[in-house]
Residue frames as qw, qx, qy, qz and C-alpha x, y, z in Angstrom:
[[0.440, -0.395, -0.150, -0.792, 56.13, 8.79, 9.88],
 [0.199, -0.183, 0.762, -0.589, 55.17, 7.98, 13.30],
 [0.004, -0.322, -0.825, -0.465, 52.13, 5.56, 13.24],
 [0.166, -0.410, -0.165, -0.881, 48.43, 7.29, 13.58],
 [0.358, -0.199, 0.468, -0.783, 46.34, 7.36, 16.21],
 [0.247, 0.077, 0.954, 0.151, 44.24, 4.53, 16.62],
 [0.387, 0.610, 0.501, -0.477, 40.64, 6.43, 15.70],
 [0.407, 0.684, -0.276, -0.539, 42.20, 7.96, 12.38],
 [0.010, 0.067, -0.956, -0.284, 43.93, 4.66, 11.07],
 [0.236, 0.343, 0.869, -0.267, 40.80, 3.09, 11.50],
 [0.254, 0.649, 0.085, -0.712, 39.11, 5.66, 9.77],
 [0.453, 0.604, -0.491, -0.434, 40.95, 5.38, 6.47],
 [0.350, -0.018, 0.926, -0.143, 40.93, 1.57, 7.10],
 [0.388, 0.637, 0.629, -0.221, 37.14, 2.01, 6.23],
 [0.335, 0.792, -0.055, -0.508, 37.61, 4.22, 3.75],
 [0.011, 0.467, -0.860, -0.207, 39.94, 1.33, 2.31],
 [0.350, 0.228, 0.848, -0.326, 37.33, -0.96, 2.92],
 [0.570, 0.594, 0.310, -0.476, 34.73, 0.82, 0.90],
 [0.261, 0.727, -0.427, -0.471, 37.47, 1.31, -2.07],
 [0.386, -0.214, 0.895, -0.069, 37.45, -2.86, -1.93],
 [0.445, 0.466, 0.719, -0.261, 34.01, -2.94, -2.53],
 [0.555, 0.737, -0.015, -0.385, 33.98, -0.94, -5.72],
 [0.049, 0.609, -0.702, -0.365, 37.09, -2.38, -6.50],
 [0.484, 0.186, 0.855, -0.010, 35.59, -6.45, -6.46],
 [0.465, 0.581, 0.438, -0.504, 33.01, -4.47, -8.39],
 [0.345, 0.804, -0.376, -0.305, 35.14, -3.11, -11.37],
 [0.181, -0.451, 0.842, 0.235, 37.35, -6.47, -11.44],
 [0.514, 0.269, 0.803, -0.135, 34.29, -8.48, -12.24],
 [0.441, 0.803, 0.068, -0.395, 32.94, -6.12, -14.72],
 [0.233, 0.697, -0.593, -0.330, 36.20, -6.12, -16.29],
 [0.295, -0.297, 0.907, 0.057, 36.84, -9.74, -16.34],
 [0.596, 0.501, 0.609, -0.150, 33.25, -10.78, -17.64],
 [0.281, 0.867, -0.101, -0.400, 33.82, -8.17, -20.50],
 [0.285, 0.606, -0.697, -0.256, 37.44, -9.43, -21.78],
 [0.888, 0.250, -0.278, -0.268, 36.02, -12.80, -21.19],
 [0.819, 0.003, -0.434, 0.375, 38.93, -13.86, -18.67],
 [0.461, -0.869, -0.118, -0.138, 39.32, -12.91, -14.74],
 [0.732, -0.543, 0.038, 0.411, 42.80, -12.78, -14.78],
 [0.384, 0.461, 0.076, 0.796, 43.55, -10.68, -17.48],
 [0.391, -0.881, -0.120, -0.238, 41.15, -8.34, -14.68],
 [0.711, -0.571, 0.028, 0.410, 43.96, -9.13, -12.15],
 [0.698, 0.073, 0.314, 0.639, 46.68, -8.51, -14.59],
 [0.101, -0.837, -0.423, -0.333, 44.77, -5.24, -15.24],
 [0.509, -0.854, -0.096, -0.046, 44.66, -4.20, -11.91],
 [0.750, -0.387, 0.167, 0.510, 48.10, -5.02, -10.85],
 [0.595, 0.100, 0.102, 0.791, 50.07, -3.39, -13.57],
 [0.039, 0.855, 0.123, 0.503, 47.62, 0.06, -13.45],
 [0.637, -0.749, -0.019, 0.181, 48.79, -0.22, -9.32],
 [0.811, 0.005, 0.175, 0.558, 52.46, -0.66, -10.68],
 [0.269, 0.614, 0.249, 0.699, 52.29, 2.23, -13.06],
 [0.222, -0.910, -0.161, -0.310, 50.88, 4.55, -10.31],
 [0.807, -0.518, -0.099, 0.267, 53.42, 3.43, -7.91],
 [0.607, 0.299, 0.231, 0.699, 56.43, 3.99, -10.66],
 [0.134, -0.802, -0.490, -0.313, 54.84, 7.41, -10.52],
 [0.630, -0.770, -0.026, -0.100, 54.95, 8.05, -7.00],
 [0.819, -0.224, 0.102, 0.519, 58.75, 6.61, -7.07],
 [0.565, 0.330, -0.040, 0.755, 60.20, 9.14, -9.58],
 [0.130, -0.791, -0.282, -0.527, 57.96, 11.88, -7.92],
 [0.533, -0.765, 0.144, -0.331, 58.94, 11.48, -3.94],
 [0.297, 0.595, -0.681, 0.306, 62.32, 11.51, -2.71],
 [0.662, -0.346, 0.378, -0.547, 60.79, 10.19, 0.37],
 [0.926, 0.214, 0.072, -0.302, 59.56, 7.49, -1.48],
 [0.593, 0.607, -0.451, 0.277, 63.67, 6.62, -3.06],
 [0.048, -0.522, 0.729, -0.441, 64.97, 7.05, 0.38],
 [0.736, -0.257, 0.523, -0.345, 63.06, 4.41, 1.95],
 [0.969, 0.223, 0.066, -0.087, 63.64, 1.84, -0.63],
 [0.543, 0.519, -0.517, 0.412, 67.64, 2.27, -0.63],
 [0.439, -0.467, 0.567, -0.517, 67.24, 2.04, 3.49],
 [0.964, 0.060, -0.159, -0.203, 65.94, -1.81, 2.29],
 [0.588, 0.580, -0.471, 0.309, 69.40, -2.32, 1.80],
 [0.297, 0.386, -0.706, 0.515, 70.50, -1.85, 5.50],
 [0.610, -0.375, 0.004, -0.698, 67.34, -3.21, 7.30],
 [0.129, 0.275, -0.939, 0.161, 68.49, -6.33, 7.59],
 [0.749, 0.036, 0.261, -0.608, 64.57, -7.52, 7.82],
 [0.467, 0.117, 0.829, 0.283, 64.34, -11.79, 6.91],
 [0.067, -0.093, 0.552, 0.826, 63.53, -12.13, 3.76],
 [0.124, -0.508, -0.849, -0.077, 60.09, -13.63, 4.18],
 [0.099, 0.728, 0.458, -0.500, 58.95, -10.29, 5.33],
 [0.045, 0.451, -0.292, -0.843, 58.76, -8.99, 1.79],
 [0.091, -0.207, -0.925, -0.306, 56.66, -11.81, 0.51],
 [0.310, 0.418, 0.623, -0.584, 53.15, -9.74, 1.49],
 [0.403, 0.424, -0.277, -0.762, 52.39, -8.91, -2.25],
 [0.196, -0.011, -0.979, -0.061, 52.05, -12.97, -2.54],
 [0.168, 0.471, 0.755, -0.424, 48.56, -12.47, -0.18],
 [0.294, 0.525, 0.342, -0.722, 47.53, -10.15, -2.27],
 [0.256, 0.360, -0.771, -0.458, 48.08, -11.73, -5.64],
 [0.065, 0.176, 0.970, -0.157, 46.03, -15.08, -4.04],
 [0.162, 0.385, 0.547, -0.725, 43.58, -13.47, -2.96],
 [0.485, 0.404, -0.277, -0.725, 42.53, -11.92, -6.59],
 [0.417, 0.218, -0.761, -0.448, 43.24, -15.26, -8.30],
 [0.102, 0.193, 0.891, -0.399, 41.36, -17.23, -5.43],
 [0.538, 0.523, 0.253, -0.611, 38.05, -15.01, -6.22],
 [0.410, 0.363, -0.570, -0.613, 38.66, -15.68, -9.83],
 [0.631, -0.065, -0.445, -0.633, 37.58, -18.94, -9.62],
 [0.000, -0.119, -0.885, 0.451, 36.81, -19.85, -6.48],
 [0.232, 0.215, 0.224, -0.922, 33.46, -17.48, -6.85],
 [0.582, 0.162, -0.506, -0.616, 31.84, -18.77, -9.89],
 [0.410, -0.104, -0.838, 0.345, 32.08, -22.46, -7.45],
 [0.245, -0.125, -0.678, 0.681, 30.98, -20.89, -4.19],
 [0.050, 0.870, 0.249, 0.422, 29.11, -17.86, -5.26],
 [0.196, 0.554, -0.469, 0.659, 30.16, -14.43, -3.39],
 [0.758, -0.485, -0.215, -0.379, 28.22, -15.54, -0.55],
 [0.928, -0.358, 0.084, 0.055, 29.91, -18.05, 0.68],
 [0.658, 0.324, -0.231, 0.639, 33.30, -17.20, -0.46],
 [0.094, -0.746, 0.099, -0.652, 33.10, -13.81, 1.39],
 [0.719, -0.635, 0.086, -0.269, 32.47, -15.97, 4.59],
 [0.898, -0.362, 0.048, 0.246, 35.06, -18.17, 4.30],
 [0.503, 0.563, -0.179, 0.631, 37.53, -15.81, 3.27],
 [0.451, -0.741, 0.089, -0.490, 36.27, -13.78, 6.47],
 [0.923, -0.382, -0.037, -0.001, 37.04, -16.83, 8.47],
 [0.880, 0.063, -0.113, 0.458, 40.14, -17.48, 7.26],
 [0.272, 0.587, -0.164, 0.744, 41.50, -13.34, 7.62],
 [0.566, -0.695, 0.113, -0.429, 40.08, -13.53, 11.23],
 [0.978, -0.086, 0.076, 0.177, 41.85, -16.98, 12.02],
 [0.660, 0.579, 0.140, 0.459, 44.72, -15.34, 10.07],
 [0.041, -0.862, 0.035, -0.505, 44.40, -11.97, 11.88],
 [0.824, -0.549, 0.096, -0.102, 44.49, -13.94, 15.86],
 [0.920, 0.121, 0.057, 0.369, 47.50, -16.06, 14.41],
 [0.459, 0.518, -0.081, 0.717, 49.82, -12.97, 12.64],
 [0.258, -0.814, 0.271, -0.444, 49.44, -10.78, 15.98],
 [0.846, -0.453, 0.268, 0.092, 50.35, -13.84, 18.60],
 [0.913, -0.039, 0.054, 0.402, 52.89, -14.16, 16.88],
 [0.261, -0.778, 0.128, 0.557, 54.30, -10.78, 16.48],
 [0.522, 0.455, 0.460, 0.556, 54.43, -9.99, 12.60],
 [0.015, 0.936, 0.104, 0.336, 52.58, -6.71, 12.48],
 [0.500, 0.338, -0.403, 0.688, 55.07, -4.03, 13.64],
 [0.374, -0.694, 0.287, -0.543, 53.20, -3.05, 17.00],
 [0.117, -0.410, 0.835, -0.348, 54.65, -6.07, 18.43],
 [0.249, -0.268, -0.929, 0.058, 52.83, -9.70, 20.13],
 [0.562, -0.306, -0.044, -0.767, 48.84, -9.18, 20.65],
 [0.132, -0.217, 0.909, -0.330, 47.67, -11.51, 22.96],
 [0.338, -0.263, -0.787, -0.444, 45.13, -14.21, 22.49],
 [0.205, -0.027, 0.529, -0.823, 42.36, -12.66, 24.83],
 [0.253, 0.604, 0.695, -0.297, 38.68, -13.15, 25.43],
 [0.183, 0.783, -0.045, -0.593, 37.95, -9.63, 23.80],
 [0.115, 0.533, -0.706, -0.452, 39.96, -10.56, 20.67],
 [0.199, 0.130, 0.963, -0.130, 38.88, -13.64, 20.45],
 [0.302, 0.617, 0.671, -0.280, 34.87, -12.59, 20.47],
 [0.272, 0.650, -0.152, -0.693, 35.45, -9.67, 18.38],
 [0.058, -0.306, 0.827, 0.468, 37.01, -11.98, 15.72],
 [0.055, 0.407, 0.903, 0.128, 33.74, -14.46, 15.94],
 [0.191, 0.720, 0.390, -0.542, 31.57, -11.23, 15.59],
 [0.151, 0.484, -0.444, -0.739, 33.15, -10.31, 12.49],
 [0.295, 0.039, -0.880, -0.371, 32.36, -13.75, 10.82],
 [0.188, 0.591, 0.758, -0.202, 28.52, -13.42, 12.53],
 [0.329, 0.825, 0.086, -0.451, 28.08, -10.16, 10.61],
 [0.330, 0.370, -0.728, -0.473, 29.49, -11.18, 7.16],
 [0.009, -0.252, -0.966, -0.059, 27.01, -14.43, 7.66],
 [0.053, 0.574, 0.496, -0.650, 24.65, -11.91, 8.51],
 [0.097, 0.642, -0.164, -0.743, 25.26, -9.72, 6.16],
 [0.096, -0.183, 0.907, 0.366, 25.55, -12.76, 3.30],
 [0.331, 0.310, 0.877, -0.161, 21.86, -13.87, 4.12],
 [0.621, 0.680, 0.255, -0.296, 19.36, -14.23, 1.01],
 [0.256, 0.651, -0.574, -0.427, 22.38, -14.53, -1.29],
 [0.994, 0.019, -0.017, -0.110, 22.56, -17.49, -3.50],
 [0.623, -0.550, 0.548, -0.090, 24.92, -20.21, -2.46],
 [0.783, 0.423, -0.333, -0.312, 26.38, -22.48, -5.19],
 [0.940, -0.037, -0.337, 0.048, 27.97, -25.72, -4.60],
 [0.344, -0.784, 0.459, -0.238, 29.81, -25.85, -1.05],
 [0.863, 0.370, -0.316, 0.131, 32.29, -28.17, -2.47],
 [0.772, -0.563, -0.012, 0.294, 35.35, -28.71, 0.19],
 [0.728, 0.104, 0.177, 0.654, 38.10, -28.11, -1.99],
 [0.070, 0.685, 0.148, 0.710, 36.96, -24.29, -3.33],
 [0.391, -0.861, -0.206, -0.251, 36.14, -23.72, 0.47],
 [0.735, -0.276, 0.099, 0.611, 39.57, -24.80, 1.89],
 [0.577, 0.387, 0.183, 0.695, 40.82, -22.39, -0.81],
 [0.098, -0.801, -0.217, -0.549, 38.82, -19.47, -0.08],
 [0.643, -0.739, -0.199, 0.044, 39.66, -19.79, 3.64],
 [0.730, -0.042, 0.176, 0.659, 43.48, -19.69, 2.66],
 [0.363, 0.552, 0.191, 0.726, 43.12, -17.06, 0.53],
 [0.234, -0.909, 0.048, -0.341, 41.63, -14.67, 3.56],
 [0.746, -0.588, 0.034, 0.310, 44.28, -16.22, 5.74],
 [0.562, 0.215, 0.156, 0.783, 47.08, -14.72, 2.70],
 [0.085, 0.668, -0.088, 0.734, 45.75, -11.18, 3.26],
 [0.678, -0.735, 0.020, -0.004, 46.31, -11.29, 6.93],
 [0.734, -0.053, 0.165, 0.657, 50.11, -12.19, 6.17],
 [0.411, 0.521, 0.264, 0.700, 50.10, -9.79, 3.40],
 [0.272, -0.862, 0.020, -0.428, 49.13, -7.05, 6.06],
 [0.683, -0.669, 0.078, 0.283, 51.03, -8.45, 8.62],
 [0.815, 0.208, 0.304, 0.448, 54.15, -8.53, 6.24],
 [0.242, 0.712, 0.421, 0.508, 53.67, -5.35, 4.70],
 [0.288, -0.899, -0.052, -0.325, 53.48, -3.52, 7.52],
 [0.785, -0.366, 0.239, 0.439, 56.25, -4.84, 9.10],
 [0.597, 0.372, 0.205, 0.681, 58.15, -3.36, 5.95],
 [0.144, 0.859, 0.270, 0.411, 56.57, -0.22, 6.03],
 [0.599, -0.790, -0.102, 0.081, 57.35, 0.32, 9.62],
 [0.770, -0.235, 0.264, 0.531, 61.32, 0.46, 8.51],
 [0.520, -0.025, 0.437, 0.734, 61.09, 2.17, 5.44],
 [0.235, 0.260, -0.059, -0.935, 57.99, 4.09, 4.99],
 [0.590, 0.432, 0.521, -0.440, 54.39, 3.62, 3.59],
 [0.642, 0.621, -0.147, -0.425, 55.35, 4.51, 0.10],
 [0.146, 0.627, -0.752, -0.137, 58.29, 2.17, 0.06],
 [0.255, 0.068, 0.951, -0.159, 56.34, -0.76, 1.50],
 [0.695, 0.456, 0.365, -0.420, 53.62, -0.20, -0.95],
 [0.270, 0.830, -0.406, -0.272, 56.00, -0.50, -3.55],
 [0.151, -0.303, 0.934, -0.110, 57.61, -3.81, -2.41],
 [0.641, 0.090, 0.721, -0.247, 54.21, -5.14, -2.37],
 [0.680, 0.597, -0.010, -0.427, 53.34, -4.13, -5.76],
 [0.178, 0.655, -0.732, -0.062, 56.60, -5.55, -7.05],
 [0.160, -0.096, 0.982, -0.016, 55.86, -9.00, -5.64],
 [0.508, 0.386, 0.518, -0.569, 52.12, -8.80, -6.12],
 [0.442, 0.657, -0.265, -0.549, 52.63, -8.05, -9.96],
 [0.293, 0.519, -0.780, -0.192, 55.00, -10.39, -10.74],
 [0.357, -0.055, 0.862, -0.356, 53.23, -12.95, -8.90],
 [0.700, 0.549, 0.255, -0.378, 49.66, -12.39, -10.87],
 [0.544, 0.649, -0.390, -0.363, 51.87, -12.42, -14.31],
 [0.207, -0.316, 0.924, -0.062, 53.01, -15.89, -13.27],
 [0.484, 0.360, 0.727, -0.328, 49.65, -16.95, -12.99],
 [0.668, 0.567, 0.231, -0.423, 48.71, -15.67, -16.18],
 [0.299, 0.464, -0.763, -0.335, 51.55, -17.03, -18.21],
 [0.386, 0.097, 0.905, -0.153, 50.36, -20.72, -16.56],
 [0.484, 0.268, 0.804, -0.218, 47.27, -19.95, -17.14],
 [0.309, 0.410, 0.565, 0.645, 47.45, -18.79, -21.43],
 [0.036, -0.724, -0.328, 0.606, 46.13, -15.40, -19.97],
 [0.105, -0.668, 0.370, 0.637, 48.76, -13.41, -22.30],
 [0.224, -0.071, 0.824, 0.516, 48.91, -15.83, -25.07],
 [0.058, 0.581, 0.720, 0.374, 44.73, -15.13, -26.50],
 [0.050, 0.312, 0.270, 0.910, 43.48, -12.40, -27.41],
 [0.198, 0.214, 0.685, -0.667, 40.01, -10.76, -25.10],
 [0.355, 0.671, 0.643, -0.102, 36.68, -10.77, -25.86],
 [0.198, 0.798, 0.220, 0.524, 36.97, -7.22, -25.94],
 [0.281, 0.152, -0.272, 0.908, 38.81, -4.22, -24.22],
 [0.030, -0.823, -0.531, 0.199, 36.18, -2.43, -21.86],
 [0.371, 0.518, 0.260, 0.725, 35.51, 0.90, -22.78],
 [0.393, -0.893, -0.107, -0.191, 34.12, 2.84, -19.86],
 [0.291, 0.523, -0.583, 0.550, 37.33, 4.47, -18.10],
 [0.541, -0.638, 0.234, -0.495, 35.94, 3.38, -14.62],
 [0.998, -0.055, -0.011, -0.012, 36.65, -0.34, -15.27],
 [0.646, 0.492, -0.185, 0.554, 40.49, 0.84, -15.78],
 [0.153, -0.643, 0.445, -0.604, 40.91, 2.38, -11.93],
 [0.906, -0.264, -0.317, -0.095, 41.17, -1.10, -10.29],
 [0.440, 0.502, -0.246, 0.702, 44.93, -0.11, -10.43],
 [0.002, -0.568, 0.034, -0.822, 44.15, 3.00, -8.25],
 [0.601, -0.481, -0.059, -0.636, 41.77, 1.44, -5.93],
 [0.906, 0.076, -0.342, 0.237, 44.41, -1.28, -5.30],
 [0.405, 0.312, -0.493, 0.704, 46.81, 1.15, -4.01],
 [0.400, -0.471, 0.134, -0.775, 44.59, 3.00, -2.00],
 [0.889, -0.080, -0.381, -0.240, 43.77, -0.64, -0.24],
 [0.811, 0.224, -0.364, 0.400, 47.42, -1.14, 0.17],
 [0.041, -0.700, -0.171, -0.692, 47.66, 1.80, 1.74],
 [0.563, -0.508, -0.009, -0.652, 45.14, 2.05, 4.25],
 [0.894, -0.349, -0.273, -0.071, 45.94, -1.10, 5.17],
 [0.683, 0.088, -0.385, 0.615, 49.61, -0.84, 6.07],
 [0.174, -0.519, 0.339, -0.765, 48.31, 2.71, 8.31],
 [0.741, -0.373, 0.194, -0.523, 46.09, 0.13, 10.22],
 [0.899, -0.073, -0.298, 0.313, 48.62, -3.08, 10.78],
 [0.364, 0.446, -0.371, 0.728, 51.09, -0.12, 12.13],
 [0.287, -0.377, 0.349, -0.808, 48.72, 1.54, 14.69],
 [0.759, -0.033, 0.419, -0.498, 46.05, -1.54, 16.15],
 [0.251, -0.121, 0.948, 0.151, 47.70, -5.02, 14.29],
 [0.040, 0.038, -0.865, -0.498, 46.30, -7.47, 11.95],
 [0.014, 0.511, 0.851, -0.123, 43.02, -8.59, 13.58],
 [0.051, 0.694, 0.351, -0.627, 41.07, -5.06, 14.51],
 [0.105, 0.530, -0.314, -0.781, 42.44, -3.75, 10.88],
 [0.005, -0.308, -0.899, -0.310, 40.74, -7.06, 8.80],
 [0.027, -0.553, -0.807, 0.204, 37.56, -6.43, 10.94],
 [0.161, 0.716, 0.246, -0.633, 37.21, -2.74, 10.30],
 [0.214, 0.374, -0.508, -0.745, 38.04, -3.11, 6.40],
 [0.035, -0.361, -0.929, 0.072, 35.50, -5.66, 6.66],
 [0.019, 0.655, 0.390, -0.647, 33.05, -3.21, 8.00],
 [0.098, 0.487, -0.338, -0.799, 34.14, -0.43, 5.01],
 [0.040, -0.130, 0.890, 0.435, 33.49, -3.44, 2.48],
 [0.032, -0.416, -0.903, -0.099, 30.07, -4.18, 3.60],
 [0.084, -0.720, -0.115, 0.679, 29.54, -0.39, 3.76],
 [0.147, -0.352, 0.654, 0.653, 30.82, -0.12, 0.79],
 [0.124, -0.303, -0.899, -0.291, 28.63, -2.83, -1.28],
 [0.107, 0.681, 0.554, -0.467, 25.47, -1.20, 0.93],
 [0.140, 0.671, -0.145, -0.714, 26.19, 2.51, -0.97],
 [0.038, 0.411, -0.596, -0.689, 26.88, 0.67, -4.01],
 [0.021, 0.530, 0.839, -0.122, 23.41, -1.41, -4.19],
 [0.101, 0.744, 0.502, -0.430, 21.86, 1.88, -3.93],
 [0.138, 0.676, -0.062, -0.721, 23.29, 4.09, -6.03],
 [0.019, -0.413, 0.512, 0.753, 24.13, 1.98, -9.13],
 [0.802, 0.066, 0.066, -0.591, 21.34, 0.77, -11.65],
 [0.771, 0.149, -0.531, -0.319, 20.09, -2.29, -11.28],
 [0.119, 0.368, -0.747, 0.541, 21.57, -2.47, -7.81],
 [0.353, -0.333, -0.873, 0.060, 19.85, -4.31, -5.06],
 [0.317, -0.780, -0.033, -0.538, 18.85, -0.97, -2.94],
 [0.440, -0.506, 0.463, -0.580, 18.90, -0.98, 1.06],
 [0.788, -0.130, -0.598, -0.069, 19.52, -4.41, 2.46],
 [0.497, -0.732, 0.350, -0.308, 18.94, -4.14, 6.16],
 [0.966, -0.158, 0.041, 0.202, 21.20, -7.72, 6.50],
 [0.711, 0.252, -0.084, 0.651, 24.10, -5.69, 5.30],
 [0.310, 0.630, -0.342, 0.624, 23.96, -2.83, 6.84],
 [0.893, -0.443, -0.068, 0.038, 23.40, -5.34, 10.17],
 [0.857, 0.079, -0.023, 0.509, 26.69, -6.97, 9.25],
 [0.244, 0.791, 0.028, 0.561, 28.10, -3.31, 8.78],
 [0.397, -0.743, 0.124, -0.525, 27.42, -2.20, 11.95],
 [0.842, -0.530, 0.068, -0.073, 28.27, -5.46, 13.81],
 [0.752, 0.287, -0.213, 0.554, 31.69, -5.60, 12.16],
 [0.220, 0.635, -0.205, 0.712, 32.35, -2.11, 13.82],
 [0.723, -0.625, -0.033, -0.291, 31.16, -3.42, 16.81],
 [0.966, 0.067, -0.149, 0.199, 33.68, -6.36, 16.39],
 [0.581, 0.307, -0.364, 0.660, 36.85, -4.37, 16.35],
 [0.372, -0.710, 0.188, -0.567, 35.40, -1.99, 19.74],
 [0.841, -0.502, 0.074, -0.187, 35.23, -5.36, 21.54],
 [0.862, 0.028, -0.192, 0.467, 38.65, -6.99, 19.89],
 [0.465, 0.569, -0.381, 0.561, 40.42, -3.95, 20.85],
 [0.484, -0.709, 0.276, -0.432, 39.89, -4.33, 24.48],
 [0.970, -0.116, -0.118, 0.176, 41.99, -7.12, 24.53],
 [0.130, -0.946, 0.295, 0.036, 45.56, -4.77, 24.98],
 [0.469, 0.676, -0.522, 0.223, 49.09, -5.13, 24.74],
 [0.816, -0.386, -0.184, 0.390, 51.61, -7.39, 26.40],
 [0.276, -0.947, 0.112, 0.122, 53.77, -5.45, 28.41],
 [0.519, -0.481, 0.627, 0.326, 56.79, -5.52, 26.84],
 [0.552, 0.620, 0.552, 0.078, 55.61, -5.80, 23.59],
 [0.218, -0.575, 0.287, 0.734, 58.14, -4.03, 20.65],
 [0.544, 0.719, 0.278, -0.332, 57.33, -2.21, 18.00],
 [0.805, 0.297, 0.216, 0.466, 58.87, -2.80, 14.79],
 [0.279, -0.675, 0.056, 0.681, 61.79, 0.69, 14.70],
 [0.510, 0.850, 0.085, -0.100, 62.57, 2.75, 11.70],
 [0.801, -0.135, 0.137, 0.566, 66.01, 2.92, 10.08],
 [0.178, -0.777, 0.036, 0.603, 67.88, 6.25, 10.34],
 [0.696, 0.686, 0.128, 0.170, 68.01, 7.75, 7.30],
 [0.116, 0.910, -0.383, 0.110, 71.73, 8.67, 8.14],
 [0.050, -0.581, 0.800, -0.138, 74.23, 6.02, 8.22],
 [0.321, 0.071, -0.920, -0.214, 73.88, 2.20, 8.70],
 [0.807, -0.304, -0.206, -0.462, 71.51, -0.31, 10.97],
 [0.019, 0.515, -0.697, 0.499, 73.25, -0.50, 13.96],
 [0.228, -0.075, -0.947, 0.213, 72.46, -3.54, 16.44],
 [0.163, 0.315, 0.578, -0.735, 69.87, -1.17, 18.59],
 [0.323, 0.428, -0.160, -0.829, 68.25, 0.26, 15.30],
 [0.092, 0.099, -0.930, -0.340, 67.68, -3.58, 13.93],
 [0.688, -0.300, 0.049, -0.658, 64.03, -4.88, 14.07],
 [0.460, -0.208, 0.810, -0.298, 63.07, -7.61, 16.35],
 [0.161, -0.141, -0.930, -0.300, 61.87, -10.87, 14.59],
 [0.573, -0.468, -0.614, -0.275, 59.44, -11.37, 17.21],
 [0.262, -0.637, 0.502, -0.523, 59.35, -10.39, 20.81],
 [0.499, 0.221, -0.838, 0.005, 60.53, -13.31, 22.43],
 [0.246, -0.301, 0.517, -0.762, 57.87, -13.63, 25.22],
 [0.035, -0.037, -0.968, -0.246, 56.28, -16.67, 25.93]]
């Protein structure tokens, strides 16, 4: 599939975005409930797995692109994006309860903008090397003034170095994990690179919870509401959205507009559910100025000469021409 235009990616970007924000919503729930945030992860990850499994026996599509692995001949390190998104959960787990979401949100922000600048200059994402412009540049430091924006009146709990280092890391792992990711897809298909991630993503979290005695004690208790049990669902959809927007407008513009969705998101969900905060004009500031953010980074354009990651023919091997490029090799 060819990649989308840049107005529709972007679209469903945000529409990824928003599915974040309920999703943060439903891991917490769930985690306070059984009384441990990484059985939540563990949760989440294997309902994503299960849907995926699904989706594999269901779409040939989906088979052919993952036996085309075989003759991509991609390094290996570009299959390691389900690793950003595995952090990323176990970072919030208890980086949050430390920070509060406040301040984690920002410095996660920081670090996926920082993250975002980095994984285009260097040519991960499959539309090739973004250059480090003005435009790009400012957009990036607009995103992280409207998530400070958007942050204000929340409490702030102990801005300890160590939890903040983390959090920054962790947004700098889902920048990889999109750059990465998409780089697969671009070769093998959207359903096959969501697949790959889930596969490392899974097995990653279930590391973490063997360390950490997840598996070995029993929960509080099992939630019972079936919403708290589509984290799964709202995971793929994430995965998704993102790998349509690292294909069509790279790492940086596709953070900043699922940014945007997120704090969109969290706005709709404030209002609608009880006990929510209502209408905070500071978020839907931030909102708006994220979508500002990616108008201005994308006027920063393409080097000329700049190669997009190719697809492998679904008919025969991965011939020299048909190979992707590491990196375009421009200085």
């Amino acid at each position: 599939m060819r990649p989308l235009p840049p107005t529709a990616a972007l679209a469903l970007v945000a529409l990824g975005g928003v599915a974040s924000a309920a999703q943060g919503v439903i891991n917490a729930e769930f985690g306070t409930r059984a009384g441990d945030p990484v059985l939540a992860a563990v949760v989440n990850n294997l309902g994503g797995s299960v849907l995926v499994l699904v989706a594999l026996l269901a779409l040939p599509s989906m088979r052919a692109g993952l036996r085309d692995l075989r003759s991509a001949r991609l390094p290996w390190w570009s299959y390691l994006g389900g690793l950003g998104g595995a952090a990323i959960v176990l970072v919030a787990a208890y980086v949050v309860p430390v920070l509060g979401v406040a301040a984690f949100t920002i410095a996660q922000v920081a670090g996926g903008s920082l993250g975002g600048l980095a994984a285009d200059r260097a040519g991960l994402a499959p539309v090739g090397r973004l250059p480090l412009t003005g435009p790009r540049i400012t957009g990036a430091l607009l995103g992280l003034a409207a998530v400070t924006l958007a942050q204000l009146g929340r409490p702030v709990g102990e801005l300890a170095v160590g939890p903040l280092l983390l959090a920054v890391a962790g947004g700098l792992a889902v920048a990889l994990q999109s750059a990465l990711n998409g780089r697969v897809s671009a070769v093998v298909g959207t359903g096959a690179g969501t697949a790959v991630n889930f596969v490392v993503s899974t097995a990653a979290v279930f590391a973490a919870a063997v360390v950490a005695g997840t598996l070995t004690r029993p929960p509080a208790s099992w939630p019972g509401d079936w919403y708290l049990w589509t984290g799964g669902l709202l995971g793929v959809t994430i995965v998704v959205t993102l790998l349509v927007g690292v294909r069509s407008v790279g790492v940086l513009r596709t953070g900043l507009v699922l940014v945007g969705g997120q704090l969109g998101g969290s706005l709709l969900l404030d209002a609608l559910l009880p006990g929510g905060a209502g209408l905070r004009p500071p978020v839907l500031a931030g909102a708006v100025l994220t979508l500002v953010a990616a108008v201005v980074a994308g006027r920063g354009g393409r080097w000329r000469g700049a190669r997009a990651v190719p697809p492998v023919p679904r008919t025969g091997g991965t011939t020299a021409a048909h190979r992707p490029a590491a990196t375009d090799r421009r200085p």
